[in-house]
C-alpha positions as CSV (number, residue, x, y, z in Angstrom):
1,X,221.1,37.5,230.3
2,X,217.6,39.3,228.8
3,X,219.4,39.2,224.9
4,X,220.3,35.4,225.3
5,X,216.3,34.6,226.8
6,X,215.0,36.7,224.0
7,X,217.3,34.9,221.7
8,X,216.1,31.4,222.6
9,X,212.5,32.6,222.8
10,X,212.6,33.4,219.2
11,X,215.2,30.3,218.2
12,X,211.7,28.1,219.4
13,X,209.5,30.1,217.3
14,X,211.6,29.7,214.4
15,X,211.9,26.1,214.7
16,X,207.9,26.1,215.4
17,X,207.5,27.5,212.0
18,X,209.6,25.1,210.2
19,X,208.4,22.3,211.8
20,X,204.6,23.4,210.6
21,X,206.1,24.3,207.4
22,X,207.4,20.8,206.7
23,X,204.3,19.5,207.6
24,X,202.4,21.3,205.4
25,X,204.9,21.2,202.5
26,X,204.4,17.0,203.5
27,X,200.6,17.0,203.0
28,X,201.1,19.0,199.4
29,X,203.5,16.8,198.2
30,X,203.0,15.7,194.8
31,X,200.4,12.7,193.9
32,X,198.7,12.6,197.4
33,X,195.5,12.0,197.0
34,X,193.1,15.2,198.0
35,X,189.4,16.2,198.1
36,X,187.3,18.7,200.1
37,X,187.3,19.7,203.7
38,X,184.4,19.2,205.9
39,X,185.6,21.8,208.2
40,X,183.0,24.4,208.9
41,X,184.4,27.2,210.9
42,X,185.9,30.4,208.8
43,X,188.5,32.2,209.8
44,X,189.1,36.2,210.4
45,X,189.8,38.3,207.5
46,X,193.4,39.1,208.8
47,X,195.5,37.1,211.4
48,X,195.6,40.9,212.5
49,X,192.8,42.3,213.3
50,X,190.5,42.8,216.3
51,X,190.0,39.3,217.0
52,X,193.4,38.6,218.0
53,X,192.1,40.3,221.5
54,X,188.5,38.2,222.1
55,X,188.7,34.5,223.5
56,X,190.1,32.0,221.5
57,X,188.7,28.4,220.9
58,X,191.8,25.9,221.9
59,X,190.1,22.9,221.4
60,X,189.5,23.9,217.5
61,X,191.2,25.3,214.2
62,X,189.9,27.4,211.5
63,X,190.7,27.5,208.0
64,X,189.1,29.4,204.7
65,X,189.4,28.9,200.9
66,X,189.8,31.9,198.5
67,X,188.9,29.6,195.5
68,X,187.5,26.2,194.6
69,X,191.2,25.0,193.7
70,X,192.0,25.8,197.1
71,X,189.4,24.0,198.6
72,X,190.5,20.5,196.4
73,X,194.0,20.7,197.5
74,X,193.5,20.2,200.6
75,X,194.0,16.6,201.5
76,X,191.0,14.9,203.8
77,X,193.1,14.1,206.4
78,X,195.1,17.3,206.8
79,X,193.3,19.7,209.0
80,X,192.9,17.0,211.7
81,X,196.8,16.1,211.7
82,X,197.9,19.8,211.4
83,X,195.2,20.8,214.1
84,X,196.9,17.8,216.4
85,X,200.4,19.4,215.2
86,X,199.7,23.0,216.3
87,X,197.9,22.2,219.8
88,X,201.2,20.1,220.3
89,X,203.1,23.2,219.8
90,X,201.5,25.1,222.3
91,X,201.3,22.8,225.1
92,X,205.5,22.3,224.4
93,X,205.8,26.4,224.2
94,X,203.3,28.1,226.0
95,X,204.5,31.6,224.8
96,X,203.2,30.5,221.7
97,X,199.8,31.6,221.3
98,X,198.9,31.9,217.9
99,X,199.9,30.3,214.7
100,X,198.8,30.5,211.4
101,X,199.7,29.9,207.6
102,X,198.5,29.7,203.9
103,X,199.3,28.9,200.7
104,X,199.6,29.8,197.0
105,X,196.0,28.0,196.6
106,X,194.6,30.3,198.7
107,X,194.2,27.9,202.0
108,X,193.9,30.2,205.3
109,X,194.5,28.1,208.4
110,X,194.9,29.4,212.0
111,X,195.4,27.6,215.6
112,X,192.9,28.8,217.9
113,X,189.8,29.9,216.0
114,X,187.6,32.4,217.8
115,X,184.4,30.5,217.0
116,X,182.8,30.0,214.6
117,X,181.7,32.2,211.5
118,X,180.1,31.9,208.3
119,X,181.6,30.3,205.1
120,X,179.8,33.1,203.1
121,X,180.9,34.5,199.5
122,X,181.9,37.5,201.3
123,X,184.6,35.6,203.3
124,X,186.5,34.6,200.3
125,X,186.6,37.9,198.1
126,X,190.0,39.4,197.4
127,X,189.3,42.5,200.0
128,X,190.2,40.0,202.5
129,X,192.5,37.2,201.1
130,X,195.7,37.1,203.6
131,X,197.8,36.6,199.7
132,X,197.5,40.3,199.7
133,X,198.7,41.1,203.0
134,X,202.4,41.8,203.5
135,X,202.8,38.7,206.3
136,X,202.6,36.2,203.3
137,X,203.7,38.5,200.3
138,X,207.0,39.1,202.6
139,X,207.5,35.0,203.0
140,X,207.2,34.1,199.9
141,X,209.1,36.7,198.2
142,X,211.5,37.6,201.0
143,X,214.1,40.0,199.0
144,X,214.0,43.7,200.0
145,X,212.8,46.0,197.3
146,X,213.1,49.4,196.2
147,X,210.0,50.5,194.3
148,X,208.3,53.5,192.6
149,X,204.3,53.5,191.9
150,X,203.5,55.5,189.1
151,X,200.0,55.9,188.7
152,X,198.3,58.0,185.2
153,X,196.0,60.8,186.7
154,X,194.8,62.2,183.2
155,X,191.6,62.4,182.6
156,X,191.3,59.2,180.5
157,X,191.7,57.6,184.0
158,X,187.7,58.3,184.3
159,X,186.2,55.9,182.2
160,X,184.6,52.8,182.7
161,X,186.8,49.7,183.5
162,X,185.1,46.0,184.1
163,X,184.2,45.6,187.7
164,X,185.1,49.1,188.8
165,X,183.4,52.8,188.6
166,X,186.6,53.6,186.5
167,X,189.8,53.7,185.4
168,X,191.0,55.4,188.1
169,X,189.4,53.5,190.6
170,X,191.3,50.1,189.5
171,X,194.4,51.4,189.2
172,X,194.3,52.8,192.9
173,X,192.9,50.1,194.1
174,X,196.2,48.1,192.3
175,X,198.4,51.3,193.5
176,X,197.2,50.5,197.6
177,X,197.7,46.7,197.2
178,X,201.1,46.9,196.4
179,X,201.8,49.5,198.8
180,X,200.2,47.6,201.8
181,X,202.3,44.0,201.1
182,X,205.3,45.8,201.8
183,X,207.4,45.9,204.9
184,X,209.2,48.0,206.5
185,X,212.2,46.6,205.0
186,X,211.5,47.7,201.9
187,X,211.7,51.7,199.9
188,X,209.0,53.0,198.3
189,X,207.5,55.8,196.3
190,X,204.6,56.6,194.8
191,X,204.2,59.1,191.7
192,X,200.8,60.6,189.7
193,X,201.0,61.8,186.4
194,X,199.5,63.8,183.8
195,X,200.8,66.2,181.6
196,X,202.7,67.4,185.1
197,X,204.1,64.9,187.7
198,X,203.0,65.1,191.2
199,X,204.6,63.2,194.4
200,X,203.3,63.0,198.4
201,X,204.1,66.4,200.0
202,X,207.3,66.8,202.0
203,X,210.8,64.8,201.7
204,X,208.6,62.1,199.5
205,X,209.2,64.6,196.1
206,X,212.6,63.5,195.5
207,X,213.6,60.1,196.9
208,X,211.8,56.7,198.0
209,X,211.1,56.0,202.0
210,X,211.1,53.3,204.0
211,X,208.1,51.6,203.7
212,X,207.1,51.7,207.3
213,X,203.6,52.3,208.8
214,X,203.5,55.9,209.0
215,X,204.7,56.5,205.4
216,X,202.6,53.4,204.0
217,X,199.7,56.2,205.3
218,X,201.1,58.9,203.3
219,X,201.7,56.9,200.3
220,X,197.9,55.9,200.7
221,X,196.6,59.0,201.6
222,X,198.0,60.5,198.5
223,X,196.6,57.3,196.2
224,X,192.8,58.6,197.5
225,X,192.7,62.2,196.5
226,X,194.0,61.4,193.0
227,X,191.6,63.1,190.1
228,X,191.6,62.7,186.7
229,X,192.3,66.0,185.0
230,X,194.5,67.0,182.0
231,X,196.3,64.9,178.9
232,X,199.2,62.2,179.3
233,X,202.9,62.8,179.2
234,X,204.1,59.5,180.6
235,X,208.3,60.6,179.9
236,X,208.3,62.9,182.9
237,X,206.9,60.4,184.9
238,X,209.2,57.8,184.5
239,X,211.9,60.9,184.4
240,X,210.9,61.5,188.3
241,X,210.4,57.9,188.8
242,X,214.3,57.1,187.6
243,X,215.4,60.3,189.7
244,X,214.0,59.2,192.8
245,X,215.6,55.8,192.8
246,X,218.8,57.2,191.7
247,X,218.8,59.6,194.6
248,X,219.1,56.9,196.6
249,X,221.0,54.0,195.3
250,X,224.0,54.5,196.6
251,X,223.0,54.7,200.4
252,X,224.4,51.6,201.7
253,X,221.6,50.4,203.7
254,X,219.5,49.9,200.0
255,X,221.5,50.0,197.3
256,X,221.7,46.3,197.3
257,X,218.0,46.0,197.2
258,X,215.6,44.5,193.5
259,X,214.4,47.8,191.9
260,X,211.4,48.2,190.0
261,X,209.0,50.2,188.5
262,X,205.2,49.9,188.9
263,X,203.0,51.5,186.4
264,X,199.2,51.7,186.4
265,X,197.8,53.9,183.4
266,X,195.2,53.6,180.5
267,X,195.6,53.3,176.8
268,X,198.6,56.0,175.5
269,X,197.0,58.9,173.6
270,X,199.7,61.2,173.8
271,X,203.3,61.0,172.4
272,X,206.5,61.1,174.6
């Protein structure tokens, strides 16, 4: 009786989602006409964060552009009609209480708002575009992964890189990004090399983990205390790299997962 409510709560959902999918997909259709929102209220940096928990604005909706090309995408007389759209959802599903989507433009939108907040620079910087957090990475690219990070820790890694302090400071920054988009459905590892190969301490040495919440830390955690030190032998890298994914392709519950390799280094020096 519980499993067949639960089921039908989340078969409504579903069918919420497509429904504001088609209409979004509608509006972006190909030769509509578009030009810039009037809209003034920002959204949160994350659909997650601490604002979830403060009072919500029902009579409004927020959205925020990550670039101008976002910005003239978005038809004039979209944000009313979704607005409309997603208030109609609730009042048909009251356990619905929050909805939100984006595109690959860079639109944010989300039904309520929590009031407004400024359209500053700040609002719009990469730190907090939702195209880097796993809810949208995990839509739009839906198949499971297996995944090692290899990240070059030699002391090339210190020098100046545009936009950055360093080297090394870019490539984590690129090592935690991928880490943090994915889910727990996917396997991950992460590996620093120099001329020696180092991996998170423990059972994260020899194989990938599940790329849940609490290893997602350790995988992070392990990203921050890199230091450049010592030359570059990138072979026993991809050596521990290769040995860690074959450890664990023929478990059953990932073996049929994508694989890949992610490597962040500097300009090779050093022979293999």
């Amino acid at each position: 009786m519980l499993a067949n409510s639960v089921a039908v709560r989340i078969q409504a959902a579903a069918n919420i989602v497509d429904a504001n999918g088609a209409l979004i997909e509608n509006f972006y259709h190909p030769g509509l006409a578009v030009g810039s929102s009037t809209n003034p209220t920002c959204c949160p940096n994350s659909p997650l964060n601490g604002s979830w928990y403060t009072p919500a604005d029902n009579g409004s909706m927020c959205n925020s552009f990550f670039s101008l090309r976002a910005r003239n995408k978005v038809p004039p007389s979209f944000l009313a009609t979704l607005q409309n759209n997603l208030l109609s959802n609730m009042l048909v599903d009251q356990s619905v209480t929050r909805q939100y989507a984006g595109d690959i433009w860079g639109t944010y939108y989300q039904y309520p708002s929590f009031g407004p907040q400024s359209c500053s620079k700040s609002n719009r910087t990469e730190d907090n575009d939702f195209r880097y957090q796993s809810w949208y990475v995990n839509t739009v690219s839906p198949k499971k992964k297996n995944i090692v990070v290899i990240i070059d820790e030699s002391s090339s890694m210190q020098f100046y890189a545009p936009k950055y302090k360093s080297r090394m400071a870019a490539a984590k920054e690129a090592a935690k990004t991928v880490v943090n988009t994915l889910s727990a459905r996917d396997w991950a590892g992460v590996v620093a090399f120099s001329n020696e190969v180092r991996t998170p301490k423990g059972c994260f040495g020899d194989k990938i983990a599940q790329a849940n919440s609490r290893n997602k830390k350790v995988f992070n955690d392990f990203i921050d205390a890199i230091i450049p030190i010592n030359r570059t032998v990138y072979s026993r890298a991809f050596k521990r790299a290769f040995d860690m994914l074959d450890e664990i392709k023929n478990t059953s519950s990932v073996r049929q997962l994508q694989t890949a390799c992610c490597m962040l280094y500097t300009t090779p020096n050093t022979s293999l």
